[in-house]
N, C-alpha and C positions, 0 to 999 in steps of 0.2 A: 344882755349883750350890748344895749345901748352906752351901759353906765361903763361900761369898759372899753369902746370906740372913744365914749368923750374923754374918759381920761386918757390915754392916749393921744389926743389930739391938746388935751394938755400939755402932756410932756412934750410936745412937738412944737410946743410954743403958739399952736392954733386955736382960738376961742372958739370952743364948739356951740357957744350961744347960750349956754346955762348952767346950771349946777351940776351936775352929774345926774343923772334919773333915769327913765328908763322908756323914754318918750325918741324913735327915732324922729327929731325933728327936722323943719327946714332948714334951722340953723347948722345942724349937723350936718346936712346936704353940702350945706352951703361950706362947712370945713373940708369936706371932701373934695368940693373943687377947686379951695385954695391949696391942697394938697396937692392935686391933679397940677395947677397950673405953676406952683414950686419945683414938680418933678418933669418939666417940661410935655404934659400930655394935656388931650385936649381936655378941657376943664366942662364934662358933660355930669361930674356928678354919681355916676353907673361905678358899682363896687364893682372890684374884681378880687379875686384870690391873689395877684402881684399887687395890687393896693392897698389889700388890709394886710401884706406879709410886709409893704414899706411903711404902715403904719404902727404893726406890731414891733420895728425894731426900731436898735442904736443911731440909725441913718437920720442925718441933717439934710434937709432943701431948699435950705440958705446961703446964702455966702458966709462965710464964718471967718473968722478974724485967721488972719493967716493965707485964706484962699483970696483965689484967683478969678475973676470975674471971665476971664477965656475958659477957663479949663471946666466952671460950669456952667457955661454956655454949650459946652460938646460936653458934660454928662446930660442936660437935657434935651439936646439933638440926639443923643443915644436912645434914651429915654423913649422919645417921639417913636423913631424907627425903628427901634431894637427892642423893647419891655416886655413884646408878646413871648420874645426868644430867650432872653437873658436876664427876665425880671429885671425892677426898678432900683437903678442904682441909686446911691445918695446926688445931690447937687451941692455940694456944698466948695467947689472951687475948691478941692483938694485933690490932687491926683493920685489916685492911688491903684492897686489893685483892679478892681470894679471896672475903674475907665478905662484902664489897659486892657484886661479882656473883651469890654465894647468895642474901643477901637480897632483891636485885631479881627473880631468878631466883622466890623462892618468891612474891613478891608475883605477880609475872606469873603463877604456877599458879595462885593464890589468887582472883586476876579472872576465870581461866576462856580461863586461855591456853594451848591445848595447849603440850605439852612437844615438839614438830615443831617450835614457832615460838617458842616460850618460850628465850631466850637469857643472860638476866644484863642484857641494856644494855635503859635507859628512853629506849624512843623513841618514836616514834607510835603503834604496836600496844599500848604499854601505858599511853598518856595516854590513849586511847580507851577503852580497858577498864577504866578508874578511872573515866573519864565515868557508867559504869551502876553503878558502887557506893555504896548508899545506906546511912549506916551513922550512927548513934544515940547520945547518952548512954546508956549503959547494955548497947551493944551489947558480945559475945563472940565470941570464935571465932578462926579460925586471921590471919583478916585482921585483926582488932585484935590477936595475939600480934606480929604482924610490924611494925603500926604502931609497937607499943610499944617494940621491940628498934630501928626505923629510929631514935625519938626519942630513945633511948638513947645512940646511938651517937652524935648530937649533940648531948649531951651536955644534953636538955635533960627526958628523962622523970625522973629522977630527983629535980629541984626543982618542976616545975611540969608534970607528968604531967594533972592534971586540968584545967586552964587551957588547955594546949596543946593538949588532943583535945576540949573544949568547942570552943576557936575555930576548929576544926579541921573540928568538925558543926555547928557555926551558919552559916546562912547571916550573908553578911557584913555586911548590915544589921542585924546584931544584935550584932557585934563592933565596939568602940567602944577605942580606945585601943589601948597595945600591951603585950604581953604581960610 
């Protein structure tokens, strides 16, 4: 089993410290938590079955040419708080699939949607649950980190970040024009 962890960590682009063999060693530990600390979790080292399923596949935990140094910044904030629930996405500043259901997923915990029910997809359980959130110029917290990173990703926090989450909190008789 050893000799098939290191290679893997091979093709992951991480020096598992030797040749391939069959010796789990420090060095191998030591790949684990540069694994750990690529997919933004705490770099303790401790296998888990979401660990060696993001070591066993296709998934990058790099910035990779192309990506975006924001976008995996919030796959590994996902990673953090969400990996027990939705297993370990790729980091690699590509938006894709993955981070969109993270993101959904964290909004949904964010409205107060157990994690039982809380799934990734926007459906009725969580246009309802945004129905009771009431949120403010000026407001913080984990629900406006996530509005911010959704308006990012459409590519629209970056030029007009204040515009957008005003008309966002106005009621819409107070929204005149378009943005």
């Amino acid at each position: 089993m050893a000799q098939l962890i290191q290679g893997a960590f091979w093709c992951k682009g991480i020096n598992p410290g030797s040749e391939l063999n069959q010796d789990f060693s420090v060095e191998t530990v030591q790949a684990f938590k540069l694994l750990q600390q690529d997919a933004g979790l705490p770099a303790d080292g401790v296998v888990t079955v979401n660990l060696m399923a993001a070591l066993f596949d296709m998934s990058a935990f790099v910035l990779v040419s192309g990506g975006d140094k924001n976008v995996r910044q919030l796959q590994q904030w996902l990673n953090a708080e969400y990996s027990a629930y939705l297993g370990i996405m790729p980091c690699d500043g590509i938006y894709q699939r993955d981070t969109n259901i993270g993101l959904i997923y964290a909004l949904q915990r964010a409205v107060g949607i157990s994690a039982d029910v809380a799934n990734g997809n926007f459906g009725d359980a969580t246009n309802a649950a945004l129905k009771g959130v009431q949120l403010s110029v000026g407001s913080t917290g984990l629900l406006v980190k996530i509005v911010k990173y959704g308006l990012y990703l459409n590519s629209m926090y970056a030029v007009t970040s204040v515009k957008v989450l005003e008309a966002m909190l106005l009621p819409a008789s107070f929204v005149s024009g378009s943005l």
